[in-house]
C-alpha positions, 0 to 999 in steps of 0.5 A: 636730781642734782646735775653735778651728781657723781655716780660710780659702780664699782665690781670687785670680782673676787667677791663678786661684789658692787660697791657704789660711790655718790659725790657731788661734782660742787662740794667733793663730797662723797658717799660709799654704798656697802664700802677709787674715792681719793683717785677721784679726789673726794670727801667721804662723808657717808658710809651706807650699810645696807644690812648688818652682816660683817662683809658689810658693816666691818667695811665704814669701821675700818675706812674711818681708822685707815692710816689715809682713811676719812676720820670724818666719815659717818656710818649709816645703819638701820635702827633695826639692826639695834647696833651700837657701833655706827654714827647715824641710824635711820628709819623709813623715809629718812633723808641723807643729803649731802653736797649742795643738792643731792639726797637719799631717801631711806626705804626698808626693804627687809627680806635678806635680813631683818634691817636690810635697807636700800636709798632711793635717789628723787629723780 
């Protein structure tokens, strides 16, 4: 693992819901697991969804069109879901990098739904 790696837990205690923010200290790129980014001065690049319910997936959408948003930013789903609206689709053992060293591998995990996925980071 990368040691400019950037980790951040988030807890919004209305919902009572984690976020997770991962950047790279070298590139300012950033991505946001299940949707502080410009308080610490980053790039969103990646918007992970980790299954394909409306408090999740609606989250990316609405952080590319935001008047300040990251137009950039690409909405990651599990090709499970059979969704149309997202920007890549990934499967088992996929990789998603960003930054100079940082990657994620894909791993399936479903139960809660069929989709549900998590990123599991090398260390």
């Amino acid at each position: 693992m990368s040691s400019n790696l950037i980790f951040r837990q988030l807890f919004e205690s209305i919902s009572c819901t984690f976020t997770y923010i991962l950047g790279c200290n070298s590139t300012k790129q950033a991505l946001i697991i299940d949707p502080l980014i410009r308080e610490l001065g980053l790039n969103l690049v990646y918007g992970l969804n980790t299954h394909i319910h409306a408090d999740h997936v609606t989250g990316t959408g609405q952080i590319k069109r935001s008047v300040n948003g990251f137009p950039l930013m690409k909405s990651v789903l599990s090709a499970n879901a059979g969704a149309k609206a997202v920007d890549v689709m990934v499967k088992q053992y996929d990789v998603i990098k960003w930054g100079e060293n940082n990657e994620l591998e894909v791993r399936e995990t479903p139960g809660h739904t069929n989709e549900w996925l998590l990123q599991a980071m090398p260390f």
